[in-house]
C-alpha positions in Angstrom: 50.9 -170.9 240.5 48.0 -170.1 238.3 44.5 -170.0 239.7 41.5 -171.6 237.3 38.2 -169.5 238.3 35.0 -170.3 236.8 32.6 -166.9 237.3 28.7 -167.5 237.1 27.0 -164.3 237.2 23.5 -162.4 236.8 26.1 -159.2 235.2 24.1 -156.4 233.9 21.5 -155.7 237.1 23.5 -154.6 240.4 26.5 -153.2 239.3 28.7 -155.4 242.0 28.5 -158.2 239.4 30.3 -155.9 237.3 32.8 -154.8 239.9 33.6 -158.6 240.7 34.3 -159.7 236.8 36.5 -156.4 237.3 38.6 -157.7 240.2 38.8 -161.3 238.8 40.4 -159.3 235.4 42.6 -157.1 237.4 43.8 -160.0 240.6 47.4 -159.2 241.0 48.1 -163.1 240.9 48.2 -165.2 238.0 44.7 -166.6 237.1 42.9 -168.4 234.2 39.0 -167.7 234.2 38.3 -170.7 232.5 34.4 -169.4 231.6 32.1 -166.9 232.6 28.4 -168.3 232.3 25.4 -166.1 232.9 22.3 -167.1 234.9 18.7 -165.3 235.1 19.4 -164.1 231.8 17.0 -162.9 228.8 17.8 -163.8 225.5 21.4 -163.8 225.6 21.5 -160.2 227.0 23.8 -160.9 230.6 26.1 -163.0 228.0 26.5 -159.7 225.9 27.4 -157.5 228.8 29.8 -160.3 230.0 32.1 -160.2 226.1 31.7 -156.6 226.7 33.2 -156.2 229.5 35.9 -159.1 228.5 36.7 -157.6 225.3 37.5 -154.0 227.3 40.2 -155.8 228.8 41.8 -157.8 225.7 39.7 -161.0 226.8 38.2 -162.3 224.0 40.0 -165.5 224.6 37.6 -166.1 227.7 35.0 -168.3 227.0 31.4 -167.3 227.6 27.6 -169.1 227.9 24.0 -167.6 228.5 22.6 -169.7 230.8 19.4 -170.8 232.4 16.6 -167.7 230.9 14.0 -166.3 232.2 11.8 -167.6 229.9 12.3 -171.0 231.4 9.7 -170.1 234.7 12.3 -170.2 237.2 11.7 -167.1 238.7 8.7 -165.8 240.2 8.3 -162.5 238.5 10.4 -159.6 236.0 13.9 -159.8 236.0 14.7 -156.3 235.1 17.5 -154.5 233.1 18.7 -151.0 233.7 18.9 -148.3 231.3 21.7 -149.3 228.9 21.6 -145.9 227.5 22.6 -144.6 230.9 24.4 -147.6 231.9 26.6 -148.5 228.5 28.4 -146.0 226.8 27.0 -147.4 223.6 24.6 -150.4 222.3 25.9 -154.2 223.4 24.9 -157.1 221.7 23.1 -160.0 222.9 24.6 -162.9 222.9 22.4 -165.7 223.1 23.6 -169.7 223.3 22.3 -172.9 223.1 21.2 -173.8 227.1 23.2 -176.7 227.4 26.6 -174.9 226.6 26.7 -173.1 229.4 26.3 -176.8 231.7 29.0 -177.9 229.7 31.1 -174.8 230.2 30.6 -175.0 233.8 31.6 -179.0 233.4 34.6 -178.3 231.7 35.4 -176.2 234.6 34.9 -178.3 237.3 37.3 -181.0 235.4 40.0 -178.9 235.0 39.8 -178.6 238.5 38.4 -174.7 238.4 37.0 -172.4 241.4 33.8 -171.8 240.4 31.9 -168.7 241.8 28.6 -168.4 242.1 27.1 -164.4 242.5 23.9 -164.9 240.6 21.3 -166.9 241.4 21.7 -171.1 241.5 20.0 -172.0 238.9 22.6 -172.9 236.5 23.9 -175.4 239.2 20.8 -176.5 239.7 20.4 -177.2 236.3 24.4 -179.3 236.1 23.7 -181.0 239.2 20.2 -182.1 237.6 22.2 -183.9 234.4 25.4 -184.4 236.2 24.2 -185.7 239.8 26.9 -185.7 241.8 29.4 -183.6 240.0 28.8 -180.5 242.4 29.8 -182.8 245.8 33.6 -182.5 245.1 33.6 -178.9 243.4 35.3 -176.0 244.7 32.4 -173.7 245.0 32.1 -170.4 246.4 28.4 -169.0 246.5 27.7 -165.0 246.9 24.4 -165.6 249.3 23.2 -167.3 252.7 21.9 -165.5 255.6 23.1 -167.4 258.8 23.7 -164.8 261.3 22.0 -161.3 261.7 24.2 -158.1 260.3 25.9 -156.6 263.0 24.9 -153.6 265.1 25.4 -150.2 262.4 24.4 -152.0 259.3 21.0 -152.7 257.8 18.5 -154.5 259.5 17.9 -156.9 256.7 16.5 -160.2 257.0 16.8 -163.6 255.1 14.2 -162.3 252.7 16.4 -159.9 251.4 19.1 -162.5 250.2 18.2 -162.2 246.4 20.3 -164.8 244.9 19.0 -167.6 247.4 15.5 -166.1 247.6 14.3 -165.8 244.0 14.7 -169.8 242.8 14.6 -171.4 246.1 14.2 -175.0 244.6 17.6 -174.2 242.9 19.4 -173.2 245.9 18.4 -175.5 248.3 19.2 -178.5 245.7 22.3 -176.9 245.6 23.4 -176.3 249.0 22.2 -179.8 249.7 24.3 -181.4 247.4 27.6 -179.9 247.3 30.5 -178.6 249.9 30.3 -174.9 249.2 31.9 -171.8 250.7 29.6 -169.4 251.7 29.9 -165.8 251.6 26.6 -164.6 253.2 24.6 -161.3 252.6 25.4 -160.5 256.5 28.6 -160.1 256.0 29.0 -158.6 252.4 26.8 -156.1 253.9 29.6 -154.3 255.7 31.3 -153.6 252.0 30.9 -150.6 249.9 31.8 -148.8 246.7 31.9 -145.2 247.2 31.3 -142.2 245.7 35.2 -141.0 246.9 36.2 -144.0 244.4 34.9 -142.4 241.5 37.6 -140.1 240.7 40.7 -142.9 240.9 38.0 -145.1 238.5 37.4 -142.8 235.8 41.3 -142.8 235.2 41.8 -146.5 235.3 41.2 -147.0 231.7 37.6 -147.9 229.6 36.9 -150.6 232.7 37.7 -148.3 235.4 35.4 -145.4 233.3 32.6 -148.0 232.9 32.2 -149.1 236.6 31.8 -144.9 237.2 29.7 -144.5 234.6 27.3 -147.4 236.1 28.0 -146.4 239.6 27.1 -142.4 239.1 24.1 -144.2 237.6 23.1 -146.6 240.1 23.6 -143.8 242.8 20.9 -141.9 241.1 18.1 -145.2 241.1 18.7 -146.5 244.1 19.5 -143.3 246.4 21.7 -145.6 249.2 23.6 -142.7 250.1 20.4 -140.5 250.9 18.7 -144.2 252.6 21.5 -145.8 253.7 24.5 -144.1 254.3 23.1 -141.6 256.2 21.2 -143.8 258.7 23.8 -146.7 259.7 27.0 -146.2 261.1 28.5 -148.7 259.9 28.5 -147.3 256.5 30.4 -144.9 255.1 28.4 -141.6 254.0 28.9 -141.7 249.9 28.1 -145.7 250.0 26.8 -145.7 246.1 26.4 -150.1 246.4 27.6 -153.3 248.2 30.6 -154.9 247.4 29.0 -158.3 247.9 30.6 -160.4 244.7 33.5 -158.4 244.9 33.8 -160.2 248.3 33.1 -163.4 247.1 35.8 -163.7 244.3 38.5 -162.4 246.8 37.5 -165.2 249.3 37.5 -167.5 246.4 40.5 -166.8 245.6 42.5 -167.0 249.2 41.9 -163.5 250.0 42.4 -163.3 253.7 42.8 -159.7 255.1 40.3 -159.5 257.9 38.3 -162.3 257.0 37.4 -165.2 258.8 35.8 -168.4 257.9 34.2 -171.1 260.0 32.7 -174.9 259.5 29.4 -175.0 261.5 26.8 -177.5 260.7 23.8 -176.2 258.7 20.4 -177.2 258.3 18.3 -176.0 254.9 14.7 -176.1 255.0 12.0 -173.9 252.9 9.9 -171.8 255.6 6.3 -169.9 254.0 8.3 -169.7 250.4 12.0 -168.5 252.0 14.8 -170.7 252.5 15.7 -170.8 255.9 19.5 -171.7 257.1 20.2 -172.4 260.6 22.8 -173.9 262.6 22.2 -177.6 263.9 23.3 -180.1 265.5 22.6 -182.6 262.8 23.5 -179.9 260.1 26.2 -180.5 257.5 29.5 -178.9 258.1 29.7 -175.8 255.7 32.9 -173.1 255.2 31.0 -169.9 256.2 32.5 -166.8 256.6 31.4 -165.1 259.4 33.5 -161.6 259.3 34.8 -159.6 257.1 36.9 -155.8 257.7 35.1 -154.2 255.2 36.8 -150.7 255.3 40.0 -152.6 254.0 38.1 -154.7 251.2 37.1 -151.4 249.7 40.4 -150.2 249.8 41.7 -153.3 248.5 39.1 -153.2 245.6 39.9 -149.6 244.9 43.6 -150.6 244.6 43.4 -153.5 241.8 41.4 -151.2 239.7 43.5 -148.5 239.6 47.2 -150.5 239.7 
């Protein structure tokens, strides 16, 4: 049976956004990605990365949209880019849209009955929900973000603050949460993923997408050092961790993935504490699908496996 996903994305920042449009392009099951829309984007640039990527793979067919900008004031301060000279193997177009496509993109979805994933920031559900009230209640939504328990013993300490996509439009994402029946695949658990610098190799012979994520990964591992901060302090970690797999995780779970996860309903309360959205379980919460563990150890491996088949 053929699986409809819908990807929504802030691509073109931390590379797992890349890593997760990778997975959705290589599943070993039969899907239909039925759009990919961009979110926290500037001038069409995200959308540009996103055909990029597509077209590396023969997807031109998929539809894509630029979605709410950062020239709209959504988001309290720069939403950066990378170097694409170090990043991108050459110069990638912007593709900019009219806002209102990608809301009807992410419609369309929703009616033809579509997954839709959500590994960027909530905006551009805010922004449907807004014109479409209602239409989020009965979608299948799977949202990258949420910090309801602490990480476990041999990861990092991290707190709520540090769950970017809920924490940098927090209007958005507590509209959202209140008004639809989402999955959630929370930053406490996609923090026991990892790409690694021992997957480099098997990339860089899996064709111009398996060279691209190396090229961005060798990069990344030089900005952000999480080998020299993080890999040798916790663990839990493996040594050579160059990133999180957190949207990896997310489509995988979207998509029925089951191999060492586990996913609860407890009842959730959203409120917005001193500028931070704060989840917690109540008594009087809603019932929400949370995962609450993950075997990260054999998501990488499972990762590493559908980029190289």
């Amino acid at each position: 049976m053929t699986i409809k996903i819908h990807l929504d994305t802030d691509l073109g920042g931390d590379i797992d956004d890349l890593c997760a449009l990778a997975l959705l392009l290589r599943w070993p099951e039969s899907i239909q990605l039925t759009g990919v829309t961009t979110v926290a984007d500037t001038g069409g640039r995200r959308a540009g990365y996103a055909r990029y990527i597509l077209a590396l793979e023969g997807r031109e067919d998929v539809p894509v949209a630029a979605g709410a900008d950062t020239a709209q004031g959504f988001y309290p301060y720069e939403l950066g880019y990378p170097s694409e000279e170090r990043y991108w193997p050459e110069a990638v177009s912007a593709y900019p849209t009219p806002p209102e496509k990608a809301i009807q993109l992410l419609k369309d979805s929703i009616e033809q009955g579509a997954v839709i994933v959500g590994i960027g920031p909530y905006t551009n559900l805010y922004l449907l929900e807004q014109q479409f009230p209602g239409i989020l209640r009965d979608a299948k939504l799977f949202l990258m973000g949420g910090y309801v328990f602490p990480t476990r013993a041999g990861f990092p300490a991290w707190g709520n603050d540090m769950d970017f996509n809920i924490q940098v439009d927090v209007r958005s994402a507590g509209h959202v949460l209140r008004s639809s029946n989402p999955t959630l695949i929370p930053l406490s658990v996609t923090v026991e993923t990892a790409l690694r610098r021992a997957h480099l190799a098997s990339l860089r012979e899996a064709g111009p997408l398996g060279r691209l994520i190396a090229r961005q990964a060798e990069a990344f591992a030089l900005d952000e050092q999480n080998e020299t901060r993080l890999g040798s302090t916790y663990p839990g970690l493996p040594e050579d961790i160059i990133n999180f797999q957190h949207d990896p995780l997310a489509c995988a779970v979207a998509l029925g993935w089951q191999d060492g996860v586990e996913i609860q309903t407890l009842p959730l309360s959203v409120e917005e504490r001193d500028g931070l959205l704060v989840e917690r379980l109540h008594a009087d919460g809603k019932p929400v699908r949370i995962v609450t563990k993950v075997d990260g150890p054999r998501f990488n491996q499972f990762w590493l496996e559908k980029m190289i088949e």
